[in-house]
Legacy VTK file of the C-alpha trace (Angstrom):
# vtk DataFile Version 3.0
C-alpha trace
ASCII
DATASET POLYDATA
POINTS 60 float
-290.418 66.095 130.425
-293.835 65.734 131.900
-294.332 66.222 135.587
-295.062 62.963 137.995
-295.919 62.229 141.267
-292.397 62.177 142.640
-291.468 65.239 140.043
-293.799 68.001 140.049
-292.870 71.725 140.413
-292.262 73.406 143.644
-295.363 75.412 143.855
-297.419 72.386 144.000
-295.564 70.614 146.965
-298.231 72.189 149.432
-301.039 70.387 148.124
-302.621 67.214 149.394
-301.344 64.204 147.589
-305.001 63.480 145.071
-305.060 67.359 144.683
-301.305 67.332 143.517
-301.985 64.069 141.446
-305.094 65.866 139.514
-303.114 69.254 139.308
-300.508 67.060 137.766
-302.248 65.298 135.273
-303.860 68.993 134.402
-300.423 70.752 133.699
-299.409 67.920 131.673
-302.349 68.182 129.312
-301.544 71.747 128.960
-298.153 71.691 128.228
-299.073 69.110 125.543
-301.498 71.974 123.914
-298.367 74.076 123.814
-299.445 76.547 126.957
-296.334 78.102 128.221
-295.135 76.209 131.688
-296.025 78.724 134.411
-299.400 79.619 133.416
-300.075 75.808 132.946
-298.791 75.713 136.341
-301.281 78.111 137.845
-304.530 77.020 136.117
-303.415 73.778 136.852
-303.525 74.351 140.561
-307.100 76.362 140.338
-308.199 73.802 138.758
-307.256 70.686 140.921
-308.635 72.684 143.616
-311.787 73.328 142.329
-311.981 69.764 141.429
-311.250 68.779 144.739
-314.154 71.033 146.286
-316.079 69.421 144.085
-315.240 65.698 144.250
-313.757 65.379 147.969
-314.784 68.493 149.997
-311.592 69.410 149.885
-311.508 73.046 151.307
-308.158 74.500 150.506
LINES 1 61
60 0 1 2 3 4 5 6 7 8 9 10 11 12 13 14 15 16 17 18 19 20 21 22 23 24 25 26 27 28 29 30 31 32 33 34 35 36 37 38 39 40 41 42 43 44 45 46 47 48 49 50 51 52 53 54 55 56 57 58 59
């Protein structure tokens, strides 16, 4: 079942709400490409945060 905004694995409850949100969204695509659920996890994190440094000078 893909991950929400309410539902989202523990190791994202830390992050700001839009970083969470975008690190969702990521995960979810790569589950869909068949990625195994904890590395989609981690890149999915990396990745919201670099988008986040990017798009809100978020610094985490």
């Amino acid at each position: 079942m893909p991950w929400t905004a309410e539902r989202y694995p523990k190791s994202m409850q830390n992050l700001p709400a839009a970083v969470r949100a975008k690190a969702v969204e990521i995960a979810n695509a790569l589950l869909e490409e068949g990625m195994d659920e904890g590395k989609a996890i981690r890149i999915a994190i990396a990745k919201a945060k670099e988008w986040a440094r990017h798009h809100l000078g978020y610094e985490g």
